[in-house]
N, C-alpha and C positions, 0 to 999 in steps of 0.2 A: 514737377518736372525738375530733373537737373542736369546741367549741362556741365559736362568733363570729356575728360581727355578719352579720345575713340583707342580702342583695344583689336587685337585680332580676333576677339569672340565677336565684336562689331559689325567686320568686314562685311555679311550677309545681310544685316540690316539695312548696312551705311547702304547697299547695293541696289536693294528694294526700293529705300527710298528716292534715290538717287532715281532711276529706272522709271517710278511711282512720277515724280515732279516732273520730269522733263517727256514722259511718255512713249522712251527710246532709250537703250544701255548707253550712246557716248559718251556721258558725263562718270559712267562707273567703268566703263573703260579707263578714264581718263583717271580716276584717280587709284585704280589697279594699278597702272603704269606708274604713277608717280607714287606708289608706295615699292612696287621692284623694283625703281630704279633709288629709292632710300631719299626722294625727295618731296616727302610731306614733312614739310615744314611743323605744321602743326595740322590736326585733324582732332575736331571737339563735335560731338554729340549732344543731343537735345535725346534723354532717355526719359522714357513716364511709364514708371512700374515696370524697368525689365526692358524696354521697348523702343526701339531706336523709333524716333519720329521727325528728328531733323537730323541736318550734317553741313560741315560748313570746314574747307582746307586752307592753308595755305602754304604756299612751295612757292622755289625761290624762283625770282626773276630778276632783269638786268636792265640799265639804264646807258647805252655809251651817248655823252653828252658831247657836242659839236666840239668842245676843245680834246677830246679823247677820250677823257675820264671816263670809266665806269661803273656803274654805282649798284649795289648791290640792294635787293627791294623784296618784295612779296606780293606776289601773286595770290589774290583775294580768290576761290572760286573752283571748284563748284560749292554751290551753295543751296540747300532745298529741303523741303519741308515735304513730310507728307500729305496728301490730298487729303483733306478732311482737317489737318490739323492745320492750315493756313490762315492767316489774317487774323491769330492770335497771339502775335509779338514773338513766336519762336525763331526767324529767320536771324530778327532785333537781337535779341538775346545771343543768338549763336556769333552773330558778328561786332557785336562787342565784347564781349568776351574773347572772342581771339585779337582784338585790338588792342585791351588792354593787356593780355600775357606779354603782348609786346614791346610797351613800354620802356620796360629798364634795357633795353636791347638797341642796339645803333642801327634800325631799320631806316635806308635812308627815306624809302616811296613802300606807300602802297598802292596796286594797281587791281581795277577791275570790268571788267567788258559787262554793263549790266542796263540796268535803268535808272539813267539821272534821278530823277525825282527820287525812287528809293533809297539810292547811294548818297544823296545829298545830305540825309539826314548823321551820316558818319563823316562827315565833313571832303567827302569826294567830291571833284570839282572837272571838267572834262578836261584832258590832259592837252588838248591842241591851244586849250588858253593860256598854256606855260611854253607852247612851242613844241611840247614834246606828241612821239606819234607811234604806233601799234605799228610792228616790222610786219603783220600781216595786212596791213591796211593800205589797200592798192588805192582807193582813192572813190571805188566803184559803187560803194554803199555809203550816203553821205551820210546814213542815221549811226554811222558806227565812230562817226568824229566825235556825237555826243555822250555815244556808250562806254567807250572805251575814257576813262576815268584813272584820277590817280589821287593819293593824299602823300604830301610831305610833312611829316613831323616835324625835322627838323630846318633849321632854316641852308638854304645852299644859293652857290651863288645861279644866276640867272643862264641860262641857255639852251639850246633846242638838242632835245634827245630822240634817242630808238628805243622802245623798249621789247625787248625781246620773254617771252614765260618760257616755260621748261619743255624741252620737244615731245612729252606726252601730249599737250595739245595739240600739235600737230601744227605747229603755224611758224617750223623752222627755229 
């Protein structure tokens, strides 16, 4: 397996699988949209022999913190493996790998709506312990205070944010 940068010979694969994992197009909608509108950030593939079997994007998202500031971040997600090939470290792979491309880069946050326990291992931590909070999150789902996730690279000062992803997700 090797995982590299997604192409537009990709696109049909990345779709399947997308489509495959979640058991419903939103997620390949969702990153259709954020490649027309030029904001896939990065988009890397898990290929074995020819054969997209995983996918994993990121596009940009926003941080405006209580004194004004806005901080500029990445949005983790979609993320998926195809059925069959799961709980074989591909999902691992695909999201370290786009962690470290970003690196030498002044990423301030990265953010992701997923599963603790999963995301924990990439050092995601739930974002309401930093004060900050999901501009989709009315309050009404309280399992999405733990989902909804972020990592700070670098160090910033302290205070409570909105963070908003890119309006292909649909959550304004």
């Amino acid at each position: 397996m090797q995982i590299r940068t997604a192409g537009e010979d990709d696109h049909a694969g990345i779709a399947a699988v997308l489509t495959a994992a979640f058991a419903q197009p939103d997620e390949a909608d969702i990153v259709a949209a954020l490649r027309d509108d030029d904001a896939d950030s990065l988009e890397l593939v898990a290929d074995h022999h020819g054969r997209i079997i995983g996918t994993v994007m990121f596009s940009p998202a926003s941080a405006e913190l209580s004194d004004g500031r806005i901080l500029r971040g990445l949005g983790l997600g979609p993320v998926a493996v195809a059925p069959g090939q799961q709980s074989k470290g591909i999902g691992t792979a695909l999201i370290e790998a786009g962690l470290e491309h970003f690196k030498p880069y002044p990423v301030a946050f990265f953010c992701v709506l997923g599963e603790p326990d999963y995301y924990a291992r990439f050092g995601f931590t739930p974002a309401i312990e930093r004060g900050w909070t999901w501009q989709a999150d009315d309050g009404s789902i309280p399992e999405i205070r733990d989902a909804f996730q972020i990592v700070i690279p670098r160090d910033l000062p302290s205070g409570t944010g909105i963070v908003r992803y890119h309006p292909a997700f649909g959550t304004g």
